[in-house]
C-alpha positions as CSV (number, residue, x, y, z in Angstrom):
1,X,9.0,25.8,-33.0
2,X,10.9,23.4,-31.2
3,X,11.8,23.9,-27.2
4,X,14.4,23.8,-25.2
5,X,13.1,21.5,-23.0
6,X,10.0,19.6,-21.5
7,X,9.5,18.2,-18.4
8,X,6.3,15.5,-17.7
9,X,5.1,13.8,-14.9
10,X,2.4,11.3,-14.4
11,X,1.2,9.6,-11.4
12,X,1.9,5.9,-9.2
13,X,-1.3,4.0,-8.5
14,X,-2.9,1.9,-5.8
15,X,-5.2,-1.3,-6.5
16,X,-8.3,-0.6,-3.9
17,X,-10.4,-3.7,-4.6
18,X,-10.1,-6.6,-7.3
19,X,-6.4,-7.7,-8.0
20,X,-6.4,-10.9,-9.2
21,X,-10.0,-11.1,-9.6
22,X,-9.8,-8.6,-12.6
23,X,-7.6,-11.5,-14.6
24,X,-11.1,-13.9,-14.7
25,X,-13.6,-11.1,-15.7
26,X,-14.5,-9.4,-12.5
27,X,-14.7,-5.4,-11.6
28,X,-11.2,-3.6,-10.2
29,X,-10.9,-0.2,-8.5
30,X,-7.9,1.7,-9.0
31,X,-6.7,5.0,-7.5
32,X,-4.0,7.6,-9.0
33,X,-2.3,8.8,-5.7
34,X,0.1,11.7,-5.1
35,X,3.4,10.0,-6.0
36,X,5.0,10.8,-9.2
37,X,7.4,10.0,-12.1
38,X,9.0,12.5,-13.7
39,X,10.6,13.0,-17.5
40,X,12.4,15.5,-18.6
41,X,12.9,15.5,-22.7
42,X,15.6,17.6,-24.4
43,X,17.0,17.5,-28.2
44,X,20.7,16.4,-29.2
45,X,22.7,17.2,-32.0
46,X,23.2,13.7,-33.3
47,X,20.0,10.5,-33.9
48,X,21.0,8.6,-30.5
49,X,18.7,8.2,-27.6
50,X,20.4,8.2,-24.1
51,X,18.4,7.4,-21.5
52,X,18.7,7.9,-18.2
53,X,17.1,7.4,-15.0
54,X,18.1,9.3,-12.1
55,X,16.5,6.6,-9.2
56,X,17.9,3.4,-10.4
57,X,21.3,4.7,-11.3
58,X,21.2,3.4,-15.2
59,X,22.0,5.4,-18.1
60,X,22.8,4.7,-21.7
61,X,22.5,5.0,-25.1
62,X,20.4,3.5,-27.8
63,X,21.3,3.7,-31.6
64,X,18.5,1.6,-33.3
65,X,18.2,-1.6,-31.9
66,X,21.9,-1.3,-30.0
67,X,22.4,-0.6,-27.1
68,X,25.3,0.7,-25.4
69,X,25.4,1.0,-21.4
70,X,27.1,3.9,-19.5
71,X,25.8,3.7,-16.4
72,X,25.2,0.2,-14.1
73,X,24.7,-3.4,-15.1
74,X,24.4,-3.6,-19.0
75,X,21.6,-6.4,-18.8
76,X,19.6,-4.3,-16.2
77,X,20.1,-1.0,-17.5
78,X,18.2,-2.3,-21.0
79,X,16.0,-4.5,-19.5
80,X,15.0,-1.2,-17.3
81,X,15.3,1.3,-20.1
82,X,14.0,-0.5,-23.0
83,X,10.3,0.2,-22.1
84,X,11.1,4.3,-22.3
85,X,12.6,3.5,-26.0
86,X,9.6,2.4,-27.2
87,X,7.6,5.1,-25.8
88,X,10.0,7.6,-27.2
89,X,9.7,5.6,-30.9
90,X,5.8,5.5,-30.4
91,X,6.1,9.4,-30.3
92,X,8.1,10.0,-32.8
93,X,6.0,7.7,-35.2
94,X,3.1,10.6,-34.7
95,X,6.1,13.5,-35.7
96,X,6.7,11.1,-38.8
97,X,10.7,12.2,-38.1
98,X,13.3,10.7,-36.2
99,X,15.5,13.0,-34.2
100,X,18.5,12.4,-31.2
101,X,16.6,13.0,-27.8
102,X,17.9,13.1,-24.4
103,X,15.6,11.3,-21.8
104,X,15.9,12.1,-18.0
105,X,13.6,10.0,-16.0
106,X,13.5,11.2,-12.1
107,X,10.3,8.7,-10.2
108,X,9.4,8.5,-6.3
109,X,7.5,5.5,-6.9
110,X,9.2,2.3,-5.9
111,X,9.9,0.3,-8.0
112,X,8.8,-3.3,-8.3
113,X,5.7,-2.9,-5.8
114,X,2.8,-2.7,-7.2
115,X,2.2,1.3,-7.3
116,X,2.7,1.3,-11.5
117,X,5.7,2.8,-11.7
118,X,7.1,1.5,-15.1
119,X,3.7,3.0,-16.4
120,X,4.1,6.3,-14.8
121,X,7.6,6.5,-16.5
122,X,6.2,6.0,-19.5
123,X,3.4,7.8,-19.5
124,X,5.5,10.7,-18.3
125,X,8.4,10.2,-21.1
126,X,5.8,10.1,-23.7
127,X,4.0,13.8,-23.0
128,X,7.7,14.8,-22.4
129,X,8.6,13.9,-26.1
130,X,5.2,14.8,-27.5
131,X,5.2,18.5,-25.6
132,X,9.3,18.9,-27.0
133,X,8.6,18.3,-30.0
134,X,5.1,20.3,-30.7
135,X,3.5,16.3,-31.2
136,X,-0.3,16.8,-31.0
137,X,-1.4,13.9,-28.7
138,X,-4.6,13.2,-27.1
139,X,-4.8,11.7,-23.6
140,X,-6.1,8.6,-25.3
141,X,-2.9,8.8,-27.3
142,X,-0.5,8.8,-24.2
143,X,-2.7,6.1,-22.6
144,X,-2.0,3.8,-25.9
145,X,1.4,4.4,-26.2
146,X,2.4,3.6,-22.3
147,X,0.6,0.5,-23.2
148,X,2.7,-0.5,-26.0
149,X,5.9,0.4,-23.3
150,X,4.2,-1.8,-20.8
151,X,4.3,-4.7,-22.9
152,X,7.8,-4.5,-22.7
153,X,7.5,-5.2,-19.2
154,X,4.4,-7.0,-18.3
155,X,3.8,-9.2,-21.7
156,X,0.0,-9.1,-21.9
157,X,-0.6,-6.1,-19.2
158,X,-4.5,-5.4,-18.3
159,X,-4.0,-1.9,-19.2
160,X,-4.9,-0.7,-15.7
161,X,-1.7,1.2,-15.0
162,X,-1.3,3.0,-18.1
163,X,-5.1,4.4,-17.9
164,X,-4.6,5.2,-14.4
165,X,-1.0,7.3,-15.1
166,X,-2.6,8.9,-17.8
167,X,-5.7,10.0,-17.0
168,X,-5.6,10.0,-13.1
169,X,-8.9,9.9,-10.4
170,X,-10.4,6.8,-10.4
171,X,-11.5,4.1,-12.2
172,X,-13.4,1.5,-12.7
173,X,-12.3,-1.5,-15.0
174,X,-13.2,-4.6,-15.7
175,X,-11.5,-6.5,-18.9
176,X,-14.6,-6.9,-21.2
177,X,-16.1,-3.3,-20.8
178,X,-12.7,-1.2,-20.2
179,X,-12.3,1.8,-17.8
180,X,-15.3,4.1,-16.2
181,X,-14.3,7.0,-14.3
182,X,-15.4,6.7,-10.8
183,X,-16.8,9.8,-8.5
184,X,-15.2,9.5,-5.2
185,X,-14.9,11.6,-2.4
186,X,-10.9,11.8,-0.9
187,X,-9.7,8.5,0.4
188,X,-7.1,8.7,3.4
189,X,-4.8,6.1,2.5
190,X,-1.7,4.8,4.6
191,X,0.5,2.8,1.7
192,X,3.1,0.7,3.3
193,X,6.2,-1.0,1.2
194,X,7.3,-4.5,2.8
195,X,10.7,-3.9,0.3
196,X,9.9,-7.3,-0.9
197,X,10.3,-7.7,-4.9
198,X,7.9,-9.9,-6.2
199,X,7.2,-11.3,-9.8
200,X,3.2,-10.1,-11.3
201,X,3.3,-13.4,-13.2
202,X,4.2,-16.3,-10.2
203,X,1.6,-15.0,-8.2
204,X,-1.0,-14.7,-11.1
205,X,0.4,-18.7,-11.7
206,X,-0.4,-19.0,-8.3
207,X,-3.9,-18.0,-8.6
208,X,-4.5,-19.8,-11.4
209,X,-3.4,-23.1,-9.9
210,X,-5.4,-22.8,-7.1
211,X,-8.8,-21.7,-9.1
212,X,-7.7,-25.5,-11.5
213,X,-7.9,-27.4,-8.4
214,X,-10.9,-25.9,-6.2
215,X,-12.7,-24.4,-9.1
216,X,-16.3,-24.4,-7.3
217,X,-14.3,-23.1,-4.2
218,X,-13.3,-19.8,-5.8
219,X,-15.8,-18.8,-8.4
220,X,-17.7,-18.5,-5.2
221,X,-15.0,-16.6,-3.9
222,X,-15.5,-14.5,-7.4
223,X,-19.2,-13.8,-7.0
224,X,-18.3,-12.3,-3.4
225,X,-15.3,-9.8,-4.6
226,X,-17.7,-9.1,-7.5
227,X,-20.2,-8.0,-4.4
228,X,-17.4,-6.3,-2.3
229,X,-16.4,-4.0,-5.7
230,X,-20.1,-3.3,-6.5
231,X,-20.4,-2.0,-2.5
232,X,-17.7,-0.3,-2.8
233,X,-18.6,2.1,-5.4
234,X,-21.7,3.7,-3.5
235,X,-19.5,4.0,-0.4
236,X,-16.5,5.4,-1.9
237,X,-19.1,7.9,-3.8
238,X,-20.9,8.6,0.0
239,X,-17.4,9.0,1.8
240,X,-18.6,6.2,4.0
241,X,-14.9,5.1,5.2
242,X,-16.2,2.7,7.9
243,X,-17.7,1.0,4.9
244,X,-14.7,1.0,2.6
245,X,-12.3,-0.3,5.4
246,X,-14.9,-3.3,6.1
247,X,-14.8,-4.3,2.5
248,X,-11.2,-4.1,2.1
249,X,-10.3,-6.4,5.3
250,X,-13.1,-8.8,3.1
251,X,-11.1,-7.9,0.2
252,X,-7.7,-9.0,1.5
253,X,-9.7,-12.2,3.2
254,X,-10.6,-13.6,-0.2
255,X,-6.9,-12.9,-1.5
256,X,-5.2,-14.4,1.3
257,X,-7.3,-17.5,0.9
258,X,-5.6,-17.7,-2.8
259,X,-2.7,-17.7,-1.5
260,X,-1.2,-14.5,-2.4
261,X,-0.4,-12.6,0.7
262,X,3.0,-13.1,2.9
263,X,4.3,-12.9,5.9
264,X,5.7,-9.1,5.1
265,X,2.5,-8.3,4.3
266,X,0.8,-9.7,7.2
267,X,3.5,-8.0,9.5
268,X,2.0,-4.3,8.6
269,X,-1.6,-4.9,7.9
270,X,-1.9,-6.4,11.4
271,X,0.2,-3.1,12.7
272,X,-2.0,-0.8,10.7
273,X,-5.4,-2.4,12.3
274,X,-4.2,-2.6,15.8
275,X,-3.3,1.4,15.2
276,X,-6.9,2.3,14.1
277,X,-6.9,1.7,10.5
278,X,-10.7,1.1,9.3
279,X,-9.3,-1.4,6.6
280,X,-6.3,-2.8,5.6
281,X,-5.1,-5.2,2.5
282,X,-2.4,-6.0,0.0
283,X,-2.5,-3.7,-3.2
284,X,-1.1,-5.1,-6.4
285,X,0.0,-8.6,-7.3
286,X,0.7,-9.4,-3.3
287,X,3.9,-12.1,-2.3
288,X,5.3,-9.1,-0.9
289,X,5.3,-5.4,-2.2
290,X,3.0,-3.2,-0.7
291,X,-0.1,-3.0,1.0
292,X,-2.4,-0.1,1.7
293,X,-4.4,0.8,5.0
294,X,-7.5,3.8,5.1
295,X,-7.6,5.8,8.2
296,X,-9.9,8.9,9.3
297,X,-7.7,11.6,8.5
298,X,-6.6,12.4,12.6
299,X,-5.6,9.1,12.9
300,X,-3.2,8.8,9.8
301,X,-0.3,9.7,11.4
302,X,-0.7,7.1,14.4
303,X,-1.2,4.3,11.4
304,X,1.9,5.7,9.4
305,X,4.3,5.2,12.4
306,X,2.9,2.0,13.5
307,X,3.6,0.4,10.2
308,X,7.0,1.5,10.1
309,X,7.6,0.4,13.6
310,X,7.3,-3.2,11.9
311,X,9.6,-2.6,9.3
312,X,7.2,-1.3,6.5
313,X,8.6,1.7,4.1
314,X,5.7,4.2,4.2
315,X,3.9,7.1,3.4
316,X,0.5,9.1,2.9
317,X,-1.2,8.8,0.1
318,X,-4.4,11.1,-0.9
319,X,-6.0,10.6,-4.2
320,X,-5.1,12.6,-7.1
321,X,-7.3,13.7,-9.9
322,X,-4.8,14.6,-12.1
323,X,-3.5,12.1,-14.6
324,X,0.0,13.1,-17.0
325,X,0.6,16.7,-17.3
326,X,3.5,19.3,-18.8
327,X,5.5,20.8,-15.7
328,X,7.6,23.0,-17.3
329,X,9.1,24.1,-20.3
């Protein structure tokens, strides 16, 4: 039986310790928050795919490889929309059957800043498809296809994003062992946009260009984010906040000594600290995007404003343990 229908939704992410770091070996912590992307999935009558995504204004149509724009700039709209295509064909490649779909993709993550939101999309599109069409897919399943969809957009991702949209919590990952779930109590978090678009890959040149020329300088700087990670886990575990906000000022010390941090971002950490924040730092690839502050719950509010008083987008942000899940059919 096929339905009418199916709408998906998987959640945006925050880095909490280890960007950067994660590229040469080292632990990351990564937290599913309560932002989330949204697919819907219904059937057509003839074999296209059209596409389109509600919060970026792009819609079209793909017929095999073609692809035919309807709605804003035809470069950006396939550039933006070729990732769900191939999450849609990875599903379809369980069914064994290739049928006309109509994809309507609805996020409130922004976009471009660090939160995972092409791999909340995808995530999302792909339980959309697989619930529509009766696919039998595992969460392991969804996790390896919004990979395939992110190396569309991020060339040789770490696979962070897609294992956080899919399976949600937090996680522990480091490149040689993979993901651990992580047992923490809720984490407060302030997450602040600076509206800056940056690219993943200059600032991960970046890094790397700085590690060639001081090479003893920062793989001591490695052994002491290896140590902030490792601290972290048995305070995040103890709700020990004061703790966690230390470690991620520490956190955002070491980043901003590689050169990754901006004046945007600067702007609204400072603000969030001077408000009471217990730790501040940039999540993500940093050189603009976002950054995230933790706050004792009655003081959240007086953080929130004071970051948008300087110009930041923001919002609250509690953890959520749930990863991609079927809305409504």
């Amino acid at each position: 039986m096929v339905r009418m229908g199916v709408t998906a939704s998987a959640p945006a992410k925050v880095i909490l310790f280890g960007e950067h770091f994660v590229v040469y070996g080292e632990p990351a912590i990564v937290l599913a928050i309560d932002k989330r992307a949204y697919a819907k999935a219904e059937l057509r009558e003839d074999k296209l795919l059209h596409v389109h995504s509600v919060n970026l204004n792009l819609s079209g149509y793909f017929d095999g490889e073609a692809f035919r724009v309807e709605q804003g700039d035809e470069k950006r709209a396939k550039f933006k929309l070729e990732p769900i295509k191939v999450a849609v064909e990875k599903v379809l490649e369980f069914r064994g059957e290739k049928v006309g779909l109509d994809i309507e993709v609805n996020s409130t993550v922004p976009v471009a800043a660090g939160l995972g939101s092409s791999a909340a999309v995808a995530s999302a599109v792909a339980a959309a498809v697989g619930g529509l069409l009766n696919v039998k897919m595992s969460k392991e399943d969804v996790f390896r296809i919004s990979y395939e969809a992110e190396k569309v957009v991020h060339g040789t991702p770490s696979g962070i994003d897609p294992a956080i949209s899919t399976f949600g919590g937090a996680l522990l990952f480091q490149m040689d062992t993979g993901f651990k779930p992580l047992e923490t109590k809720d984490v407060p978090l302030i997450v602040g946009d600076t509206g800056v678009e940056r690219s993943t890959g200059v600032q991960v040149a970046k890094v790397r260009s700085v590690k060639e020329r001081y090479p003893r300088v920062v793989e001591g700087m490695m052994r002491t984010a290896r140590e902030v990670v490792l601290r972290a886990i048995d305070a995040l575990k103890e709700r020990d906040l004061e703790t966690v906000g230390d470690l991620m000022n520490i956190n955002h010390a070491l980043l901003c000594g590689l050169g990754v941090s901006d004046e945007s971002l600067e702007w609204l950490i400072n603000a969030a600290r001077k408000a009471g924040a217990l730790g501040a730092k940039l999540t993500g690839a940093g050189g603009g995007g976002c950054m995230i502050a933790l706050a004792e719950n009655e003081r959240l509010e007086q953080v929130l404003k004071a970051v948008q008083r300087v110009g930041g987008r923001a919002f609250i942000a509690k953890k959520t343990d749930e990863g991609v899940r079927i809305e409504q059919t």
